[in-house]
C-alpha positions as CSV (number, residue, x, y, z in Angstrom):
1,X,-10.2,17.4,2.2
2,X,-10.9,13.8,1.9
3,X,-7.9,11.3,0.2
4,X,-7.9,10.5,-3.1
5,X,-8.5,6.3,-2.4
6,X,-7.2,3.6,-5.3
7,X,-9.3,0.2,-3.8
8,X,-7.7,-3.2,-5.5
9,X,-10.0,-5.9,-5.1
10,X,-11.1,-8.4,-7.8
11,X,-14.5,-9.7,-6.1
12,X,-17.4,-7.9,-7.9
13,X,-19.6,-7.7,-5.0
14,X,-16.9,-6.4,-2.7
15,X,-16.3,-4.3,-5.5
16,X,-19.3,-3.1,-5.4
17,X,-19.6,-2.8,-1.5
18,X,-16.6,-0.6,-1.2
19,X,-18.0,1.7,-3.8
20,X,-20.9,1.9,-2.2
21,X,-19.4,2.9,1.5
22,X,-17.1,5.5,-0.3
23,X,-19.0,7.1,-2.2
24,X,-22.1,7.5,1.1
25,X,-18.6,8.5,3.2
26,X,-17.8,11.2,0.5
27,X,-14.3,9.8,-0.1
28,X,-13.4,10.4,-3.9
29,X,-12.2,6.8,-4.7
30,X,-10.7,5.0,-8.0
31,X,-11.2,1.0,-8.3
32,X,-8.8,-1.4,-10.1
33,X,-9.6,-5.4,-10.3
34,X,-6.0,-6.9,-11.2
35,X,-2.3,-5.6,-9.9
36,X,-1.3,-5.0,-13.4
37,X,-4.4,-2.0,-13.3
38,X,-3.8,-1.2,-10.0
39,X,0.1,0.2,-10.6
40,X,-1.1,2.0,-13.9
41,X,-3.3,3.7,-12.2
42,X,-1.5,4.2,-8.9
43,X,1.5,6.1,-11.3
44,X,-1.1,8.0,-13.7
45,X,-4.0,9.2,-10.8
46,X,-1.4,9.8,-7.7
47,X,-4.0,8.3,-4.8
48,X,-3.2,9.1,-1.3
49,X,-4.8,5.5,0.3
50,X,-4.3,2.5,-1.2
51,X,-6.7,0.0,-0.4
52,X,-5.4,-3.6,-1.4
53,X,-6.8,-7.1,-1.4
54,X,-3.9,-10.0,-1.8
55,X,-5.4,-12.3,-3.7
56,X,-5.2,-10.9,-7.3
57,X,-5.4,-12.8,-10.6
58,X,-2.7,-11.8,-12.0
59,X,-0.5,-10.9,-8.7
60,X,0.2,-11.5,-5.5
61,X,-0.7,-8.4,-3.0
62,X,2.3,-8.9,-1.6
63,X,4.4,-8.5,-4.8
64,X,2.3,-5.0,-5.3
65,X,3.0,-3.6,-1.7
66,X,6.8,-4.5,-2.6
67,X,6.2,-2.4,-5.7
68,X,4.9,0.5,-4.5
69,X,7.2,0.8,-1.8
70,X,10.0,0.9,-4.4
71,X,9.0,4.5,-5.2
72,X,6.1,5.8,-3.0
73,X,5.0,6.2,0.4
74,X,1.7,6.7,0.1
75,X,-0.5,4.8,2.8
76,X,-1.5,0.8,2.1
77,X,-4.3,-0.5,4.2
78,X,-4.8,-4.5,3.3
79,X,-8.0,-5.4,2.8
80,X,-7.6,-9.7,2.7
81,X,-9.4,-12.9,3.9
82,X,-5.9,-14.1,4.4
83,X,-6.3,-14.3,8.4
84,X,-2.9,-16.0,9.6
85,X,-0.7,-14.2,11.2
86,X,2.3,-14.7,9.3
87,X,0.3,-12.9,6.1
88,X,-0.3,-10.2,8.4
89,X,3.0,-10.2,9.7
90,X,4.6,-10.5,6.1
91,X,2.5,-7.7,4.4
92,X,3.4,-5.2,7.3
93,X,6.8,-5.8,7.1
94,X,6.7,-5.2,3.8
95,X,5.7,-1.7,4.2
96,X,1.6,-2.2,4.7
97,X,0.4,1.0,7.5
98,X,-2.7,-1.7,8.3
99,X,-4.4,-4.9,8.1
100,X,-8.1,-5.7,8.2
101,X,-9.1,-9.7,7.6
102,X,-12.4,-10.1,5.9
103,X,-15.0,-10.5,6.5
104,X,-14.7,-6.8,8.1
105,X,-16.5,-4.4,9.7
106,X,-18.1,-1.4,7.7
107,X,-17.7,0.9,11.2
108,X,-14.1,-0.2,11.6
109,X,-13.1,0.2,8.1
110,X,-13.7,3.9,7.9
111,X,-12.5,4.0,11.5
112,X,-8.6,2.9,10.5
113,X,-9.3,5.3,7.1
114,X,-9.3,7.9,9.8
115,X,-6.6,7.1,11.5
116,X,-4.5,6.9,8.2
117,X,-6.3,10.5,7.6
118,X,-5.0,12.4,10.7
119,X,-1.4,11.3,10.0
120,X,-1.3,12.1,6.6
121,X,-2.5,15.9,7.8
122,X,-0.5,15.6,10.6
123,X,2.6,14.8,8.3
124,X,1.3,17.6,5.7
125,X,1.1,14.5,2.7
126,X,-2.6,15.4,2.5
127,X,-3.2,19.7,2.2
128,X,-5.5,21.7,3.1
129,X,-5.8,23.5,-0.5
130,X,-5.3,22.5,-4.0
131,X,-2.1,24.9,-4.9
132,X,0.4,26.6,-3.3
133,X,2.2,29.7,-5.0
134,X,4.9,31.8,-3.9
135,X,7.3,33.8,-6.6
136,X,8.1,31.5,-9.5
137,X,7.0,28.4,-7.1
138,X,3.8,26.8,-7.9
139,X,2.7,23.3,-6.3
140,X,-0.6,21.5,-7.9
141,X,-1.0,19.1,-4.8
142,X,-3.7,17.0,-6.7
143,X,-1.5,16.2,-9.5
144,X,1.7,15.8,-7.2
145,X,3.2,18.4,-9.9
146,X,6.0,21.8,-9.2
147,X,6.6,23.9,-11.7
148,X,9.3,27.0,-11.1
149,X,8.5,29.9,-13.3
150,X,6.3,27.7,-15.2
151,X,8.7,25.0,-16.1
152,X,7.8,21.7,-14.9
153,X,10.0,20.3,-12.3
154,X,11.0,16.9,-11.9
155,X,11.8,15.4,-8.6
156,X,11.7,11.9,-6.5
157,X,9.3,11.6,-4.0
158,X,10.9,12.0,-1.0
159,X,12.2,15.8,-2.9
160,X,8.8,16.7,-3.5
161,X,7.5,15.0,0.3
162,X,10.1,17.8,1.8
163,X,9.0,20.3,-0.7
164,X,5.6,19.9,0.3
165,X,6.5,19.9,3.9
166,X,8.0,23.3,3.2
167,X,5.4,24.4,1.7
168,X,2.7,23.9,4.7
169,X,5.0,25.3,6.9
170,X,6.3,28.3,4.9
């Protein structure tokens, strides 16, 4: 089962480019051109990969990695033609799992999507099936929703992270 991928990039024809190697790689993706979209979308469609250029028009990158980070985990691979190390540095200290200057290769993109793919299995953040049910439990992984005899649960992230780390291992 292939992540759920939310690409942030304003260019059109990078846009375009990343669309295109997704969608031949099978990866379900969602695209957003400004920060503003980017964190609507990131709270209403749940993506497991985030894929974020820094130099937004109405954002810095940076600022969106800080925002992210105040309530998710959920992987951030940079995808910038900022190519000093101190903008590397500075985004993976600010809680970025990767880096990748443009211009990039294609081959090497998909390569560190991998990589981010095995740990999120590895870690059980990325399952195997859609729902898990046992009794009155019932966890809709797609929709990052638990509901307990039908009643929707709410609970922060790291609750539900355990939960669904219980739940792979049960």
């Amino acid at each position: 089962m292939k992540p759920l991928i939310l690409s942030v990039e304003d260019d059109v024809q990078m846009t375009s480019l990343l669309r295109t190697v997704f969608e031949l790689s099978d990866y379900p993706l969602i695209q957003a051109r400004s920060a503003k979209e980017a964190l609507t979308m990131f709270l209403s469609e749940k993506p497991e990969l985030v894929i974020l250029d820094l130099g937004l028009p109405d954002m810095d990158g940076l600022d969106v990695i800080r925002k992210i980070r105040g309530f998710s985990q959920a992987p951030i691979l940079v995808l910038s033609a900022r190519s000093e190390p101190a903008d590397k540095i500075e985004a993976l200290d600010l809680g970025a799992d990767d880096y990748l200057a443009k211009p990039f290769s294609v081959d090497e993109l998909l390569a560190r999507i991998r990589v981010i793919c095995r740990r999120l299995e590895q870690t059980g953040s990325l399952p195997e099936s859609d729902v898990f049910v046992n009794g009155g439990l019932e966890i809709r992984y797609q929709e990052q929703e638990v509901r307990l005899d039908g009643k929707l649960l709410h609970l922060t992230p790291m609750e539900y992270r355990i939960l669904v780390l219980f739940s792979r291992n049960a």
